[in-house]
Wavefront OBJ file of the C-alpha trace (Angstrom):
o trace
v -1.812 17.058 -2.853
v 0.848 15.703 -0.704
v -0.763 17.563 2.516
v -4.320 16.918 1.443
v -2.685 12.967 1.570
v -0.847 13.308 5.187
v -4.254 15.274 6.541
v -5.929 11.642 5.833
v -3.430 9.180 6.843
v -3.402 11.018 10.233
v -7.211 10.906 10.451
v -6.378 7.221 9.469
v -4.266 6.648 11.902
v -6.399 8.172 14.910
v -9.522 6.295 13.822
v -7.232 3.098 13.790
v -6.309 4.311 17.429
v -9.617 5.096 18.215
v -11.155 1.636 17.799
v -8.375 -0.340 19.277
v -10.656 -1.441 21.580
v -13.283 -2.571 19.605
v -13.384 -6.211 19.126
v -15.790 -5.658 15.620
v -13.132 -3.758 13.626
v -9.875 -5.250 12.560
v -7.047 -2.994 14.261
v -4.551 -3.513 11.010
v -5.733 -3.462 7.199
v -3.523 -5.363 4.647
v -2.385 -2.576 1.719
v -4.055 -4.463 -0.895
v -7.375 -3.707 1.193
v -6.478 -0.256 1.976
v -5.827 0.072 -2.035
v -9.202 -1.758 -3.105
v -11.151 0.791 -0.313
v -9.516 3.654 -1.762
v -10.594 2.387 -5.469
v -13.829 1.790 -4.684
v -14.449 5.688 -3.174
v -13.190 6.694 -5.732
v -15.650 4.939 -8.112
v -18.227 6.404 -5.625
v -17.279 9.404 -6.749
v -17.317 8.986 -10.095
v -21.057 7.347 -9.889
v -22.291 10.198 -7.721
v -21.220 13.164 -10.232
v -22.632 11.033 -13.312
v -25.023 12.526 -15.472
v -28.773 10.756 -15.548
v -29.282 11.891 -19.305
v -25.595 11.132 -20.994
v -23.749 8.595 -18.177
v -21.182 10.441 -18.230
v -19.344 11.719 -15.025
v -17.869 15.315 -14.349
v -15.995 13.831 -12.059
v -13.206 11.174 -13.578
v -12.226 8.524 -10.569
v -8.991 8.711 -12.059
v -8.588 12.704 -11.108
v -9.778 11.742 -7.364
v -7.492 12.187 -4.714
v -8.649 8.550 -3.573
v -6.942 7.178 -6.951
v -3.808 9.081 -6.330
v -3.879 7.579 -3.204
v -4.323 4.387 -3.940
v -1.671 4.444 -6.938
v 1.051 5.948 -4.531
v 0.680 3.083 -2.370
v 1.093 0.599 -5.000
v 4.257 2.296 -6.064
v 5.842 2.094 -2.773
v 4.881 -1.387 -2.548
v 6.004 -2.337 -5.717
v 9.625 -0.642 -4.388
v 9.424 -2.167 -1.062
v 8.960 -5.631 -3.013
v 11.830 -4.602 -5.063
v 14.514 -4.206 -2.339
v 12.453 -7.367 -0.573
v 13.831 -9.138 -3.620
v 17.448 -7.305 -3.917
v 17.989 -8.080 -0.543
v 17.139 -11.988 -0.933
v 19.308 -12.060 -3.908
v 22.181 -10.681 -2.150
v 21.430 -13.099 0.950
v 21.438 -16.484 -1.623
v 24.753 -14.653 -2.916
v 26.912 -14.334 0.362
v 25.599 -18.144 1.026
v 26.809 -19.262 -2.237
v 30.170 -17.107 -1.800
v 30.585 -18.621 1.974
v 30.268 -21.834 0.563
v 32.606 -21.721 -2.847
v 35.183 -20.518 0.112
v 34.229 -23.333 2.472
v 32.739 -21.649 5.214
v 31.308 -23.105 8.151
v 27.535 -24.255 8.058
v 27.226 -22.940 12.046
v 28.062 -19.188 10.635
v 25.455 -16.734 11.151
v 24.577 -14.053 8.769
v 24.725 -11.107 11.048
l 1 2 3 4 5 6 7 8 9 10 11 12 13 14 15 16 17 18 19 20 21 22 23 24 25 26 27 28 29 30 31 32 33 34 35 36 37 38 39 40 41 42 43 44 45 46 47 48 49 50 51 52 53 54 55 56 57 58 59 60 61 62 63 64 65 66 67 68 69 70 71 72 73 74 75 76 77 78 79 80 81 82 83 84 85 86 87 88 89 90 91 92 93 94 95 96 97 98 99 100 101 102 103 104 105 106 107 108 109 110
């Protein structure tokens, strides 16, 4: 699944390439967007496999490779957002601990 995953990020990433150029298409996508695309094929896939007599689909959009997708992303974002957040707290901390010791407001945090 993992290589059926990288095979379409790198198509992805050369259509992105590809249309650089043109002025229609948006060069970057947002996740959120990429997520909700993904989602939606997925449903696409579900509603194209669906049975006429019973409305049911042989074809879950939770079992699509689109859904794994989709979920995988929100996981990393969720863990980006995590460390986003770890990293903030840790930032407020060393402020507060530079100025219980009286340090200097001119410091820099590098």
């Amino acid at each position: 699944m993992m290589g059926m995953l990288k095979e379409w990020y790198e198509a992805w990433l050369r259509e992105q390439e590809a249309t650089k150029g043109d002025p229609t298409r948006p060069m970057y996508r947002f996740p959120n967007e990429i997520v909700k695309a993904l989602r939606q094929q997925a449903q696409n896939c579900e509603d194209g496999e669906r049975n006429l007599k019973t409305g049911i689909s042989s074809w879950p959009k939770e079992t699509t490779l689109e859904w794994a997708a989709a979920d995988l992303i929100e996981e990393r974002l969720e863990e980006i957002r995590h460390y986003e957040n770890m990293r903030d707290r840790f930032v407020e901390l060393w402020l507060d601990l530079r100025d219980l010791l009286g340090g200097d407001d001119d410091e820099t945090l590098a």
